[in-house]
N, C-alpha and C positions, 0 to 999 in steps of 0.2 A: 579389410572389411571391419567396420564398426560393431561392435558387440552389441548387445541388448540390456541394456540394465535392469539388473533387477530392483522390482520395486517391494518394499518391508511395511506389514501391516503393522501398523502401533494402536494403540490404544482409541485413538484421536480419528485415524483415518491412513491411508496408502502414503508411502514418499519413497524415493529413488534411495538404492543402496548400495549405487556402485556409478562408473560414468560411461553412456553409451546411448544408446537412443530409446527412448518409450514409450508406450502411449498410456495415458490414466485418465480417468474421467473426474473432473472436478468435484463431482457429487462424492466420489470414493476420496477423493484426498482427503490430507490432513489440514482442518480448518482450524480457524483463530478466533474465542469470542477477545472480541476487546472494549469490556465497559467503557461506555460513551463514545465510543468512538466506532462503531460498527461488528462486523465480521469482515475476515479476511483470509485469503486464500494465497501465499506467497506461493508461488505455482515455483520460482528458482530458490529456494531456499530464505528460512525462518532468520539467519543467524550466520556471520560469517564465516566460520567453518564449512557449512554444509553449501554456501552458496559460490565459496573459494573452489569448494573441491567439485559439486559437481557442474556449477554454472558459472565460468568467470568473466564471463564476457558480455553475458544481459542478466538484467532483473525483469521478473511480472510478476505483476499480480491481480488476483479481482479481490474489490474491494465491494461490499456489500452495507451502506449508507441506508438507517432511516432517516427521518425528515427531522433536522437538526442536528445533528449527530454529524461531527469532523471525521475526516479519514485518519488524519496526522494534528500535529503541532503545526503552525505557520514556517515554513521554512525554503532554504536554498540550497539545491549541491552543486558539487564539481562536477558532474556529468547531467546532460540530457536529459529531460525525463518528458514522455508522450502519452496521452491518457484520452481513453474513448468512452462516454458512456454509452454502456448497451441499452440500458433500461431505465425508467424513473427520471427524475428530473434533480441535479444540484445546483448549488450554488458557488461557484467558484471565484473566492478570493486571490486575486495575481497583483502582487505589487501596491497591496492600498486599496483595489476597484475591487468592487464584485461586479459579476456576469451569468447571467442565468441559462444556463446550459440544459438540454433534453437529449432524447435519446438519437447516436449517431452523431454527436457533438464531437469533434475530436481537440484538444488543444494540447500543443506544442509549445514545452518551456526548456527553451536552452538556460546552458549552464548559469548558475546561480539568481534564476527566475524564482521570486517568493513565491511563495504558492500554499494555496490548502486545498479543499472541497468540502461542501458541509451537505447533507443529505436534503431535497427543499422535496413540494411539492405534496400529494397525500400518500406515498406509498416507497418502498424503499428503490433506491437509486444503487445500480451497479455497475459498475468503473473496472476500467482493465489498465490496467499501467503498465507503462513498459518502462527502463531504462538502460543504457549503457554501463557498465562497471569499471571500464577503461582506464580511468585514474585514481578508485578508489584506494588500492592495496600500498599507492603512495602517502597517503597519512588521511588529514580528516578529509569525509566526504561531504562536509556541509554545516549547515549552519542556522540554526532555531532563533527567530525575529521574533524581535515584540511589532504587535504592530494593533492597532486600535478597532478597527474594522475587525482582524479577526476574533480577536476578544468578546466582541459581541455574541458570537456562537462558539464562545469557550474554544479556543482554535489558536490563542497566541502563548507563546511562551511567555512565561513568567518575565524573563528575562533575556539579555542576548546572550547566550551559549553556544556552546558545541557539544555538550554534555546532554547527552537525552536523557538521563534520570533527572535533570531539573528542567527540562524543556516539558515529560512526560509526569511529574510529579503527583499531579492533581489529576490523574487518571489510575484507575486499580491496574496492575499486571494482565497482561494479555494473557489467556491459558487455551491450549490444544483444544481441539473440541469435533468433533463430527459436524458432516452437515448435517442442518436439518431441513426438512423440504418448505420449502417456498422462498428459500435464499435465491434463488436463481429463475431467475422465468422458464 
């Protein structure tokens, strides 16, 4: 039998404190502001430790875009990655093109798909991401692109890296944060 894990209230909001199965409501978890670049809610873990130990085998997350406003840096990994928006409308830069996605959009980028999303339309866009973790704990998981399209909505790295503190440079640190109501339809 699978155990229950328990879940630890922090400061910020709810997160799993042990490995087993649980159920928590997004509204209670622990959320992310992350100047310019939205709010976020890494539902399997903030930081490889916590997503090693208790999630190793997928990542999610909801991603909470206003209009303008990138999810990420432009970039590529080693694994999978599938993204649905629930709500709102983005604009999704893949490989150079943009494409204007709304609600119910789902799009599918296998491995080392460039990719961003940027918040469009008049009200904020929320995104559920999923990925595999399958080859991460093998070395890098990926890869931060320059690329010109993204740049326009402040979205490309500086540079080509592997290094996310110079991919993320030009953005303030992300901090814990509570939700607060109207993130979420």
């Amino acid at each position: 039998m699978v155990p229950e894990a328990p879940l630890e209230e922090t400061e910020a909001g709810l997160v799993p404190a042990g490995t087993g199965w649980f159920v928590m409501n997004a509204r209670d978890a622990r959320w992310f502001d992350c100047p310019g670049r939205g709010n976020s809610l890494p539902l399997t873990g903030v930081d490889e430790p916590e997503a090693e130990t208790y999630f190793p085998m997928l990542g999610m997350s909801i991603q909470v875009l206003s209009p303008g406003e990138p999810n990420c840096t432009y970039h590529w990994e080693t694994e999978q990655e599938d993204f649905l928006v629930l709500s709102g409308e983005a604009l999704l830069i893949v490989e150079g093109q943009e494409r204007r996605l709304g609600q119910w959009d789902f799009v599918h980028c296998p491995p080392e798909t460039r990719h961003v999303f940027v918040g469009a339309g008049d009200g904020p866009c929320v995104i559920l991401a999923a990925s595999s973790r399958q080859f991460q704990k093998d070395g890098p998981c990926g890869y931060y692109s320059v690329d010109e399209t993204a740049r326009r909505y402040n979205a490309s790295s500086p540079e080509e890296t592997q290094d996310g503190n110079v991919a993320y440079a030009c953005f303030p640190p992300s901090q814990p944060t509570r939700y607060s109501d109207g993130w979420l339809p």
